[in-house]
N, C-alpha and C positions, 0 to 999 in steps of 0.2 A: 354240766361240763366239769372233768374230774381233775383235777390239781394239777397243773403241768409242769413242773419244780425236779430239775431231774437230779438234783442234790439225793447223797445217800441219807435215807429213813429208815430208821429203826424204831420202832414201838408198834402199837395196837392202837389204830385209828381206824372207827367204822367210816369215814368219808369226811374228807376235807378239800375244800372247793376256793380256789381264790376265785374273785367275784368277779373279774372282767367278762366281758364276752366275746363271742366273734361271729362273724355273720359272712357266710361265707358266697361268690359266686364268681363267674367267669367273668374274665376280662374285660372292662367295658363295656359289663351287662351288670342292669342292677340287681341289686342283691332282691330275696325272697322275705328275709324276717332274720332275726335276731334269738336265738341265747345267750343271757348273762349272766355273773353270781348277782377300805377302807380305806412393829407389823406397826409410817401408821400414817391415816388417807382418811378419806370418809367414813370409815366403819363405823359404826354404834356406837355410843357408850356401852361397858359392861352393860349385864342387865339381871338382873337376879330376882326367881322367884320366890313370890317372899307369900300368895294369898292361891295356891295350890295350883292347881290347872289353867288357872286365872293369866299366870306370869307369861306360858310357855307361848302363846301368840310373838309376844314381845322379843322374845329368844329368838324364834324362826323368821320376825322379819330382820332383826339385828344380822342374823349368820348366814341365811338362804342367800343374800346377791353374790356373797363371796365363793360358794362352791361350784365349780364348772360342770360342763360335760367335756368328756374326751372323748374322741372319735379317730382311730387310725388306721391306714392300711397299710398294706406292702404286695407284692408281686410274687407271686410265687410259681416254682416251674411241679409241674408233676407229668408221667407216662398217660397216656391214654388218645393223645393222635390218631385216626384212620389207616390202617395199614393195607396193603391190597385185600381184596377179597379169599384168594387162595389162601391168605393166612390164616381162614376161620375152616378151611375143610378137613373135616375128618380123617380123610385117608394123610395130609400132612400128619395131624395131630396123634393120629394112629403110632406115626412112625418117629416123632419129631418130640412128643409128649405136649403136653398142655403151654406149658409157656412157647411153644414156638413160635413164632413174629413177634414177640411183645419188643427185643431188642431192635425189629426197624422202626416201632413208633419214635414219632416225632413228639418230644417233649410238650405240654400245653399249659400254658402261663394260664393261673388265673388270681384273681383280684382278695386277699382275704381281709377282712374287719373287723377291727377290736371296739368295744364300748368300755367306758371307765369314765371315771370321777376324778377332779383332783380340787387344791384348796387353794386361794390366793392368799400367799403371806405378805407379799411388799405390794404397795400403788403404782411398782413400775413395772412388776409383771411378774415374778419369778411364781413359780405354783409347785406346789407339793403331789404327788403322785404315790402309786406303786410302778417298782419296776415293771413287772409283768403288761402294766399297762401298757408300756409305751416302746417294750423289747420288740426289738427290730421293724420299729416304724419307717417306711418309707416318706409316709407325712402323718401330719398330726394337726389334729380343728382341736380348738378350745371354744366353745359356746357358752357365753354368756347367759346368766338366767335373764338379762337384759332384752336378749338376742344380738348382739353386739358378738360378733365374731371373729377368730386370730388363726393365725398359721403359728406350732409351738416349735420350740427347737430344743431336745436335750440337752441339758446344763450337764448334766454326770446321771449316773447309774451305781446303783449298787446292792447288788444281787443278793449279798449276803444277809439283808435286812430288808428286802422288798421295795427298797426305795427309792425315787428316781424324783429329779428336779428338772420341769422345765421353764419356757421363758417364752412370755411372749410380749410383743411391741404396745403398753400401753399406757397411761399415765393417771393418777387420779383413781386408780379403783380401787372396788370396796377389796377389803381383808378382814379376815380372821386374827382378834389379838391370842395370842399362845396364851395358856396353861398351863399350872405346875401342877404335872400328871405325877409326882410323885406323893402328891399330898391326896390323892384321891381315895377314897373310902369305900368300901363294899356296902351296897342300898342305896348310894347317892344315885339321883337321876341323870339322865343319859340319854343323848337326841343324835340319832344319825341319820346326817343328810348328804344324798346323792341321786344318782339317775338306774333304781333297779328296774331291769328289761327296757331302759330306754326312755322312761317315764321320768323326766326331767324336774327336778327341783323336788326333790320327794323329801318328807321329813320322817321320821317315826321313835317314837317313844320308848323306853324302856327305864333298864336302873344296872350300873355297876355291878357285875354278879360276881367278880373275883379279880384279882391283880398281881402281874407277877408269874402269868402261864407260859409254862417253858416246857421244852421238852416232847413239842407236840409234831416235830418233827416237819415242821412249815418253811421255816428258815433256819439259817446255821446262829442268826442272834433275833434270841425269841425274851419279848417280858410282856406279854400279850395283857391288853386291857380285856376281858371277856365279860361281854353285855348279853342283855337279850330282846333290844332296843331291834327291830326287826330290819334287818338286810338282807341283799337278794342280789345273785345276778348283775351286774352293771354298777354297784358301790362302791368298788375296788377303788381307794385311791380318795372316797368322800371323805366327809368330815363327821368325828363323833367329837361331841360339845355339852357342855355343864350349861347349869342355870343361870350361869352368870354370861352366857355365849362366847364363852374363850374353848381354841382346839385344845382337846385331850387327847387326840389320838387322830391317828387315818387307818380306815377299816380297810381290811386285806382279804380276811377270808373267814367264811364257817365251815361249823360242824354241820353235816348231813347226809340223810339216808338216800335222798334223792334230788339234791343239788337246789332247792331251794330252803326257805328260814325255817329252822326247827327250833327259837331262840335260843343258839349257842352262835354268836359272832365275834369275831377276833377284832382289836385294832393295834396297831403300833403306837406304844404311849409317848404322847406330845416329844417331854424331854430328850427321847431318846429320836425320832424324827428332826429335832431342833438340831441336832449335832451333828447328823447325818448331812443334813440341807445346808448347814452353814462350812461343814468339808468339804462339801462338793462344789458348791460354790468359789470358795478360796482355793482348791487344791485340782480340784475335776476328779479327785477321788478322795475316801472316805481315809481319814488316815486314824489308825488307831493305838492305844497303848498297848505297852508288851512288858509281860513280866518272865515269860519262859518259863515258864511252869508247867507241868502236864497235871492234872488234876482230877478227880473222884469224888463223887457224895459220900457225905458220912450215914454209915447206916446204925440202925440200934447197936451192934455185936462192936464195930468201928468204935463208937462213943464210948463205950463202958470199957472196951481195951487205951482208949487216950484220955479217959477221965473226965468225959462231957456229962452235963449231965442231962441234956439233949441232942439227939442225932441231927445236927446240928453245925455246918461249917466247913469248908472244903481239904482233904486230903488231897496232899503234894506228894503226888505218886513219882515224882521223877523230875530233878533240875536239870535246865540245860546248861551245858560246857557255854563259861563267856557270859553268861546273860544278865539281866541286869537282876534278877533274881539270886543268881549265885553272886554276884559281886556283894547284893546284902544279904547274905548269908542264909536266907532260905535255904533249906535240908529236905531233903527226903523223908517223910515220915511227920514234917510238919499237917499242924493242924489249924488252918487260918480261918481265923474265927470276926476279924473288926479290920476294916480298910477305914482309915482317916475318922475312926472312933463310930464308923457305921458296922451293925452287924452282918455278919455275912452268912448267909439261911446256905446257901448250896453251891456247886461249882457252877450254875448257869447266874446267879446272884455276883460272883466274882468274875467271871468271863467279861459280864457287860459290865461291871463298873470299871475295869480297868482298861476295858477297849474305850471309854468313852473319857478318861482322863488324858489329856494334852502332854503329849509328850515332851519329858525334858523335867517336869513336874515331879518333885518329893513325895510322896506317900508314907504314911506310916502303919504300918502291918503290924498288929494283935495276932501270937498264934500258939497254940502250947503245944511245946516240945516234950516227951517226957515227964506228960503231965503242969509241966511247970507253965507259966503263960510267960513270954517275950515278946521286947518290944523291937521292931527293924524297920531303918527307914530306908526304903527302895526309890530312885533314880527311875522313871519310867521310860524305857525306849520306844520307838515308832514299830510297830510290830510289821516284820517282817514278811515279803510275798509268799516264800513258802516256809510253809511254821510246821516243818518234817518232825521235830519232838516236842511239840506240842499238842498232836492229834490233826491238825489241819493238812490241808491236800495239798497236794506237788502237783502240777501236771509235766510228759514227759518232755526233757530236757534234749538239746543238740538240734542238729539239721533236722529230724524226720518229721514230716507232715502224718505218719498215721501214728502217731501218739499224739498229736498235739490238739486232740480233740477231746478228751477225757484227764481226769484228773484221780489221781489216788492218795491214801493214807498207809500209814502203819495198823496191820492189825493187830488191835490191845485185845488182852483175853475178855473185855468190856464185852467187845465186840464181836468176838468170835464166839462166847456163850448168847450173844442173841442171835446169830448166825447157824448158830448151833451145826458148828461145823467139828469134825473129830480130832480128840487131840493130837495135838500136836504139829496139827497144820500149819504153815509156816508162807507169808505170803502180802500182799498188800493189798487193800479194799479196794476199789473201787467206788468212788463217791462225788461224783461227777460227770456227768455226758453230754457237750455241746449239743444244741439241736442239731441237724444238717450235717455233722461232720463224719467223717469217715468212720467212725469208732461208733456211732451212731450206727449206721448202715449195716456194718459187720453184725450188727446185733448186742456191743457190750450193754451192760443197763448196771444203774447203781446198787451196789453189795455183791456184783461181782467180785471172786478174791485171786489174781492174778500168782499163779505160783510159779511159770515160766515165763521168759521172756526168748524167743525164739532157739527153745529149746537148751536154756540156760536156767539155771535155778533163781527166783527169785525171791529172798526171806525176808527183805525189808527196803525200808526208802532208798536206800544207797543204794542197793542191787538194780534197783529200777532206774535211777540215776542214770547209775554205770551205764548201765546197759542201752538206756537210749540213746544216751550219747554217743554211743559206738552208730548206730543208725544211718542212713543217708539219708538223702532229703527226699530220695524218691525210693526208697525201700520199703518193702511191705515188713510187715509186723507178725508172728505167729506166737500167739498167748495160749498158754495152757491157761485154765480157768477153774476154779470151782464154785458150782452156783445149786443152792440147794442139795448140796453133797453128791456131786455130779461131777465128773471132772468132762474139760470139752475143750478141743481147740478152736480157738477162732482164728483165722487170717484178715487182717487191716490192710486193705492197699489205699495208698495215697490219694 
């Protein structure tokens, strides 16, 4: 089952799988079988292997009661009703072409079903997940490795990091004590446990193979723990766990050629899930810092023109008017090398440490200008819903229901050179497509690069703004497009 993330992707990935699954059948008929693919109460003491192979028993019965299964459906309508018999003859189809009667079918509900993992952090219930698990549940079972069973209920969601909390009715259970996933080291050992293909309470071994994987184009905030501790199908949402039986992470997704473990698996590292789960809880959304900065890797040619003496630290390719970045004096052209006296390796290194800093919070920013190095202390804001000069996506604005399915960006020439679209193209990405919405339907998909907006020019966020605003609530939409250096119209009706 292939990644269903309709977030815009750019890079070179042979196959990346989130691990849920779904099993799919009609209405109040049971299903056939399953495809699937990542505190304090009773729990354990720590536990830590100190005499090899010997320990990891100890780990597994410490961590295994605390990890669930999830199991969801929803209802779903699709075309394929009985239509009269004439509709299938020839001489119609002859003259009518091939779709004729498909428009008097009667829609046909049927039943679909996701499998996943999730992790109990509190004894009153609240559990850790991926979003993808538990997106657009009509209900949701939590099973116990006990067999003790719940009905769960969405706490928040949030897509941009795969995360999602829910809750269910209980008092007294076991949990997982957290991790400081930032202390974690490459070869240390590594156990993830979940339900792959449906096989409940599974455990399996590996080791830490790298920390810090970004970029892989899975989520918009990636610092991926990568193991080779084997998952599969149905893990989404488990627990990966140290020798001491504390969460490092929740497994989301691998790398593969064919949708099961080729030892490349991805988790969400602890700290960064901890802050996620404790937003959503207080807030019902994930609330993050904001410095208004649009930002850039530094590359070898970058360093040696601003005096690094490794490529090494993020370029502030463009301040925003107002922000709390221009108010401390952040420049254009800076080079931010230390947040709060930590280094800073690349712009996905500074994205997440400042999305995950408390708004309202002082920071102190290392950066050299000019070669020279300065010291600035920024004011953090709550980062704003759409972050238009920042790189992040707008979706469109005003009365119209067919924009309000899809979401866009400014195109950077970042972007446009992996797009590899002709100079001078002028226009906004596409990087986002609701499931089921209308903008779906029409056919847009993520990296599409909108260049009209009903026969109006459109070069950047504003234009798109404008322009939808002008819209009704029951207007259709006519997008010039360029996709693949193609240009094409599409029509959006409501």
């Amino acid at each position: 089952m292939s990644i269903d993330r309709r977030s815009f992707r750019i890079g070179i990935i042979a196959g990346v799988f989130l691990l849920s699954g779904v099993l799919v059948g009609v209405l109040f008929s049971a299903g056939s079988g399953w495809m699937s693919p990542a505190a304090s109460a009773p729990a354990a003491s720590p536990v830590a292997v100190t005499g090899g192979s010997n320990g990891f028993p100890a780990v597994a019965k410490a961590t295994m009661p605390a990890v669930v299964n999830i199991s969801t459906s929803r209802v779903v309508k699709s075309q394929g009703g009985q239509a009269s018999p004439f509709m299938n003859d020839p001489f119609f189809k002859h003259f009518f072409g091939e779709e004729f009667g498909r428009q008097f079918q009667v829609p046909r509900e049927r039943r679909e079903n996701s499998l996943g993992s999730g992790v109990i952090v509190s004894a009153d219930g609240y559990i850790v997940t991926n979003a993808h698990v538990v997106e657009k549940a009509d209900e949701i079972k939590v099973l116990l490795p006990d067999k003790r069973e719940f009905t769960g209920k969405v706490v928040g969601s949030d897509q941009k990091s795969d995360l999602a909390v829910i809750k269910i009715n209980g008092k007294d259970l076991p949990i997982l004590n957290w991790g400081d996933s930032d202390k974690l080291e490459v070869g240390e050992y590594a156990l993830a446990i979940g339900n792959p293909f449906g096989l409940n309470s599974t455990i399996t071994l590996g080791i830490v193979s790298a920390v810090g994987r970004a970029n892989m184009g899975i989520e918009q905030y990636e610092n991926f723990i990568q193991t080779d501790a084997a998952i599969n199908p149905g893990n989404s949402g488990g627990a990966l766990v140290n020798t001491r039986g504390e969460l490092i992470g929740i497994n989301t997704a691998i790398f593969s050629r064919t949708g099961g473990n080729m030892g490349i698996g991805f988790a969400i590292p602890s700290n960064m899930v901890k802050g996620v789960m404790d937003s959503l809880i207080k807030h019902g959304k994930v609330v993050r810092g904001y410095l208004g900065v649009s930002i850039q890797d530094v590359n070898p040619k970058i360093a040696k023109q601003f005096g690094l003496d490794k490529a090494e630290g993020s370029l502030v390719s463009d301040v925003v008017s107002g922000s709390p970045a221009e108010k401390g004096g952040i420049k254009t052209g800076d080079v931010i090398v230390r947040l709060d006296g930590k280094s800073i390796e690349n712009s996905t290194m500074l994205r997440n440490r400042v999305a995950e800093i408390p708004v309202g919070q002082s920071i102190e920013i290392e950066a050299l200008r000019d070669k020279k190095s300065i010291k600035l202390n920024i004011k953090v804001a709550e980062q704003p819903k759409d972050m238009t000069a920042s790189g992040e996506s707008v979706k469109g604005e005003g009365k119209s229901s067919a924009l309000a399915g899809f979401e866009v960006q400014n195109l950077t020439p970042d972007i446009s050179g992996k797009l590899n679209l002709a100079r001078g193209t002028q226009g906004v990405v596409v990087s986002d497509v609701e499931s089921g919405s209308a903008a779906e339907e029409a056919g847009i998909q993520p990296g599409d690069v909108v260049v009209e907006l009903n026969r109006k020019p459109v070069r950047n966020i504003e234009d798109f703004r404008r322009l939808s605003k002008s819209l009704g609530k029951d207007e259709s939409a006519l997008l010039l497009i360029v996709r693949q250096n193609r240009k094409l119209f599409v029509a959006i009706n409501p």
